[in-house]
C-alpha positions as CSV (number, residue, x, y, z in Angstrom):
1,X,-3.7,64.4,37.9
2,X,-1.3,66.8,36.1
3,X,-2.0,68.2,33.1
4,X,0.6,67.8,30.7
5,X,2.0,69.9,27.4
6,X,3.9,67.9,24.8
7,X,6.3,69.7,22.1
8,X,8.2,69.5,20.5
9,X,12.0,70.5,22.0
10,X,14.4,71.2,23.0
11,X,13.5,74.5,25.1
12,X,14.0,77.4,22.3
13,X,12.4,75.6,19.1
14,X,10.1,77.3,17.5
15,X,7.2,74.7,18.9
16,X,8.5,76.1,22.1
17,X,7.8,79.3,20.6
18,X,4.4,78.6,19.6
19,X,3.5,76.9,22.8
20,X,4.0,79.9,24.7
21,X,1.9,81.8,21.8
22,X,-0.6,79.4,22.5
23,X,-0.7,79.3,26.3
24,X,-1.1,83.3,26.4
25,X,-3.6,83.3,23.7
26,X,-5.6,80.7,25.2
27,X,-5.2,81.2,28.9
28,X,-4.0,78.0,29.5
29,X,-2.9,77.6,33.1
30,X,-1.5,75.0,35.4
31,X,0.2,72.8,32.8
32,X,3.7,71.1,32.7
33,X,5.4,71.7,29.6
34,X,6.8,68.1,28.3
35,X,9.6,68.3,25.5
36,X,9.5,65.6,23.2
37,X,12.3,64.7,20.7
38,X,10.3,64.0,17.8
39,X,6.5,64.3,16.3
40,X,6.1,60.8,15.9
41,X,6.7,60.3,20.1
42,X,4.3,63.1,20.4
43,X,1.9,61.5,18.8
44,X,2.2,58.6,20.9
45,X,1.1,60.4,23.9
46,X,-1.8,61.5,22.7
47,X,-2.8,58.3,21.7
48,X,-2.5,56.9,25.4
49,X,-3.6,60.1,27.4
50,X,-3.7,59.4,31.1
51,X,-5.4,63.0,31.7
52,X,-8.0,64.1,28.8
53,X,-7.0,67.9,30.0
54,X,-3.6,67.2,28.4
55,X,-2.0,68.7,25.1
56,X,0.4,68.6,22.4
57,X,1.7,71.5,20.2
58,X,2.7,70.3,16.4
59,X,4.2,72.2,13.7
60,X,2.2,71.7,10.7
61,X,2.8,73.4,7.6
62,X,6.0,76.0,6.4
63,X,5.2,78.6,4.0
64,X,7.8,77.8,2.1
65,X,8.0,74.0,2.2
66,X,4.8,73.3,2.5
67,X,3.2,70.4,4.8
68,X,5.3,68.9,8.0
69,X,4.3,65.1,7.1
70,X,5.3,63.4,9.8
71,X,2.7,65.7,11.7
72,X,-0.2,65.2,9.1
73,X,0.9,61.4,9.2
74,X,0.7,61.0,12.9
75,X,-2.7,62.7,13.5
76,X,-4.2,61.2,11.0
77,X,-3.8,57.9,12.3
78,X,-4.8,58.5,15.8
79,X,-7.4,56.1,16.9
80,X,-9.1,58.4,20.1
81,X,-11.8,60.2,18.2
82,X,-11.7,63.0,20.5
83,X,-7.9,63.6,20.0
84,X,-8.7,66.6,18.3
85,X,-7.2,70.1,16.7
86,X,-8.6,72.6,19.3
87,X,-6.5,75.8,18.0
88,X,-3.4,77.2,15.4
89,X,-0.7,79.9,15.6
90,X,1.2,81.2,12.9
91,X,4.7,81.9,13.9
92,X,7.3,84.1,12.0
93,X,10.9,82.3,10.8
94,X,13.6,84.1,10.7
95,X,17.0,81.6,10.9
96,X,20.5,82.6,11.7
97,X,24.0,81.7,11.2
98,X,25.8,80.6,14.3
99,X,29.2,79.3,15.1
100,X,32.5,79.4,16.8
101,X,34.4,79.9,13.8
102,X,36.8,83.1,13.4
103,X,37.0,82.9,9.5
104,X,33.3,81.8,7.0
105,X,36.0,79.9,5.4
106,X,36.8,77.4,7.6
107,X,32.9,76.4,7.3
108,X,32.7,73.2,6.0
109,X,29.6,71.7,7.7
110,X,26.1,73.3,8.1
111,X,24.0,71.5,10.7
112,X,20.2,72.1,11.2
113,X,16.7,70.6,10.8
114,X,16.2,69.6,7.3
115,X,14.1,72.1,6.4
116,X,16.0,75.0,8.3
117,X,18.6,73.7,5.9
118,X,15.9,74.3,2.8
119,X,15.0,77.6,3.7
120,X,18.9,78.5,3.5
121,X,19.9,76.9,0.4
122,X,20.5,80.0,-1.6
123,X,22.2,81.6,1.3
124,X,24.6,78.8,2.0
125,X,25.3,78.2,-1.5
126,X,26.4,82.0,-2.2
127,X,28.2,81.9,0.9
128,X,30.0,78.6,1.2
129,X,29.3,77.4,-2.2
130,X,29.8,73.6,-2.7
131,X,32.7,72.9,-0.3
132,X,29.9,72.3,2.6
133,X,28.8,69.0,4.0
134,X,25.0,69.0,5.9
135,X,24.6,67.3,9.5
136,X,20.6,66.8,10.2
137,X,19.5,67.4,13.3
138,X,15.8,66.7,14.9
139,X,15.4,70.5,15.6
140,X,17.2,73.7,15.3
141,X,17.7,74.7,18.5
142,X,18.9,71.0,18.8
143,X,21.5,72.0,16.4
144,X,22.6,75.1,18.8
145,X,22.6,73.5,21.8
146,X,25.1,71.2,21.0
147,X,27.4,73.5,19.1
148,X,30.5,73.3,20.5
149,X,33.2,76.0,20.9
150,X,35.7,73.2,19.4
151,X,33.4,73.3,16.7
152,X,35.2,76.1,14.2
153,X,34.2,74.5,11.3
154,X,30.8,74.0,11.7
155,X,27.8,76.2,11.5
156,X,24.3,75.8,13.0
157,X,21.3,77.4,11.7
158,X,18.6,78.5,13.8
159,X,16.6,81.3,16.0
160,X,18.5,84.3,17.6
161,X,16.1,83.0,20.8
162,X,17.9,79.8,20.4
163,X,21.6,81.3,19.8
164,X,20.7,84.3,23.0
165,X,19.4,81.6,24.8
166,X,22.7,78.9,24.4
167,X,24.8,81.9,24.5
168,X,26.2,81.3,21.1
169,X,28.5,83.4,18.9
170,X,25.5,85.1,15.8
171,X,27.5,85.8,13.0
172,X,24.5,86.6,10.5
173,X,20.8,87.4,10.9
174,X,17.7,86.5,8.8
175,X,19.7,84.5,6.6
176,X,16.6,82.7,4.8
177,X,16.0,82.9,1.2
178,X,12.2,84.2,1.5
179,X,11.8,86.5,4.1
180,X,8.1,86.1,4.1
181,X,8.8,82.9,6.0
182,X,6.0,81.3,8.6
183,X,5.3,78.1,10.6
184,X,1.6,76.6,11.4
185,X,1.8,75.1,14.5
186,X,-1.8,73.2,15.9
187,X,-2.8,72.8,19.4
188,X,-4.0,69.5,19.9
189,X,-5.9,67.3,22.5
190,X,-9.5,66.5,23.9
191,X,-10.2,69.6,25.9
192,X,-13.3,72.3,24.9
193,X,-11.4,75.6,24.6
194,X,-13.8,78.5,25.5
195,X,-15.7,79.7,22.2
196,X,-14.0,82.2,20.1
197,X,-15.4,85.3,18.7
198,X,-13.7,85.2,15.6
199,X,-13.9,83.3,12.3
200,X,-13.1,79.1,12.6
201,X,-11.9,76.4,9.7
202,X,-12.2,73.1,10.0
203,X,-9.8,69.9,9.1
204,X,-10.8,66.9,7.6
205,X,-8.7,63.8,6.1
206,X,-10.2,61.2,3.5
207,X,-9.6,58.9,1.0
208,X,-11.6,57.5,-2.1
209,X,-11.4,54.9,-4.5
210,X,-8.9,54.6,-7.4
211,X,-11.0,55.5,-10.4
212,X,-10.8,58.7,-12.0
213,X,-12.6,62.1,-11.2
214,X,-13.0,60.3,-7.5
215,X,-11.1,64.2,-5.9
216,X,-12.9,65.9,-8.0
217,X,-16.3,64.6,-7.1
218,X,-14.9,65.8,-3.4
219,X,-14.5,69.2,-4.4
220,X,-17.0,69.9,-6.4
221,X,-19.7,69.5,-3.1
222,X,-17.2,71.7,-1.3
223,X,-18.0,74.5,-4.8
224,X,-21.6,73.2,-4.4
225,X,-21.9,74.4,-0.6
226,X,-20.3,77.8,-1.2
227,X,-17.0,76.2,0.6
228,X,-14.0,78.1,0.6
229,X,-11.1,75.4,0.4
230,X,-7.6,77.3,2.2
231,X,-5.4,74.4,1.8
232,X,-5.2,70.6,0.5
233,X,-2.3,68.4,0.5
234,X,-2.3,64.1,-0.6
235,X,-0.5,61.4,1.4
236,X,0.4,58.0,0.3
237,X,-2.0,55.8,1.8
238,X,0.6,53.1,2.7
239,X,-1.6,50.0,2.2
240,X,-1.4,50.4,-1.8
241,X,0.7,51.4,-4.2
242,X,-1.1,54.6,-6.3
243,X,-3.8,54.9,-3.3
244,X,-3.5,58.6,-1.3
245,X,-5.1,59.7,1.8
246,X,-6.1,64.0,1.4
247,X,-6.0,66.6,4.0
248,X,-8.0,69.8,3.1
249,X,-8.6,72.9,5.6
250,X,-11.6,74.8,4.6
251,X,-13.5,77.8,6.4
252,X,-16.4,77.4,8.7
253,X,-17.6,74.9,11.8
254,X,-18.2,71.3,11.5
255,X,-21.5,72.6,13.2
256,X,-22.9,75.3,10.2
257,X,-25.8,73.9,8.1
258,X,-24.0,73.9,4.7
259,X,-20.8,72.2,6.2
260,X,-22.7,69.6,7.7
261,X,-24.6,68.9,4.5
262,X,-21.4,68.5,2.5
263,X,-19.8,66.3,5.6
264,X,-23.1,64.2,4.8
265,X,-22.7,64.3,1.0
266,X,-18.7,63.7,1.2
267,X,-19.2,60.6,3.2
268,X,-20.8,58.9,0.8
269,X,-17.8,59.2,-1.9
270,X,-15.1,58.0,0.3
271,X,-13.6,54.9,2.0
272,X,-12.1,56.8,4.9
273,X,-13.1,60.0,6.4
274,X,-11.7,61.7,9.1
275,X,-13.0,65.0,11.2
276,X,-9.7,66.4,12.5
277,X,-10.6,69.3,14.1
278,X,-12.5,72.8,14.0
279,X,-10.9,75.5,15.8
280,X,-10.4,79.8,15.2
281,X,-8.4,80.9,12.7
282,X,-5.3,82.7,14.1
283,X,-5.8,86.0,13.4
């Protein structure tokens, strides 16, 4: 049966970049790489896998705007326990300008993903200032693909992979505001990746009841077990107003003595609990 890899397209996004990251890192051979248009419809294919060797590649967290949500959103609620996050890659940003135009001022419409768009506030504003109108798109190599040459007003921010790739006009590199600008991307699915010699974390997503001190009780076993905490984000819960699901990465295996005995001691202080995943920490 063929093995499948879901991400997140078109060819050129930085998923795409990541995938390949992850393919070479991994050694992972012999699969067809599926381009999906959103996160959501990846997420759907990993809940009805046809082939358990299949995968799916999922940005999850900017460095600048934080957690994707529809990604957290959508693994969270798949319902195959052994859908899990089997590996990460962290994947420099650097967005450019690009468009047909033969004058900045006849710019009057910026079209990218919405947080490509973020990233370049500062830099459209000082450049365009408040004349320009902003056209979302699903991705930003979405956006430069369908640039076209008729398109003199408009400018579409994204990769110089994506622009060299689409043969578009460049007319400005590393336009985002923070240069120190990365992408999380995970590695999902039900395969064992051979064992790592290298450091791991490990993903979990809960929730508790609506009384006071109920998160804190959380993280003070995590303080308890000598648990190093890298990340922790809330979600609505979507059943009831003022309830939150929480996603926390944290260092160490599911597997290690202490971890397990906070797993065990977490359990008991929450209504929904959730083991996403433990897998190496990119290095």
């Amino acid at each position: 049966m063929e093995k499948k890899l879901f991400y997140l397209g078109p060819k050129t996004s930085y998923t795409d970049v990541a995938k390949e990251e992850l393919k070479t890192h991994f050694n992972l051979e012999g699969y067809t790489d599926i381009e999906k248009p959103t996160i959501t419809s990846i997420t759907a294919e990993l809940s009805n896998l046809e082939n358990s060797d299949s995968l799916a590649v999922l940005p999850i967290e900017n460095s600048i705007e934080g957690i994707v949500k529809e990604s957290i959103d959508n693994i969270s609620r798949i319902k195959d326990k052994d859908v899990k996050i089997l590996a990460e890659c962290v994947i420099p940003i650097n967005h450019c300008l690009v468009s047909y135009t033969k004058s900045l001022d006849k710019i009057d419409t910026i079209i990218s993903h919405p947080q490509a768009i973020s990233q370049c506030f500062d830099y459209i504003y000082k450049t365009f200032g408040d004349k320009v109108r902003y056209k979302s798109e699903s991705s930003t190599a979405n956006a430069i693909r369908n640039l076209s040459n008729k398109d003199e007003n408009v400018g579409a921010i994204g990769s110089k992979y994506s622009a060299e790739f689409y043969n578009k006009p460049i007319i400005d590199e590393n336009i985002n505001d923070e240069k120190f600008n990365q992408t999380r991307f995970l590695l999902v699915g039900k395969i064992q990746l051979p064992k790592q010699d290298c450091e791991y974390k490990t993903s979990i997503t809960f929730s508790t009841e609506n009384k006071s001190g109920a998160l804190c009780e959380i993280l003070q076993i995590l303080q308890k077990y000598n648990i190093n905490m890298s990340y922790i984000s809330s979600r609505p819960s979507k059943k009831v107003l003022g309830e939150y699901s929480f996603y926390i990465d944290f260092d160490g295996k599911i597997t290690d003595l202490d971890v397990s005995k906070a797993m065990f001691e977490i359990l008991q202080h929450t209504t929904m609990f959730k083991h996403l995943g433990t897998y190496p920490k990119w290095q």
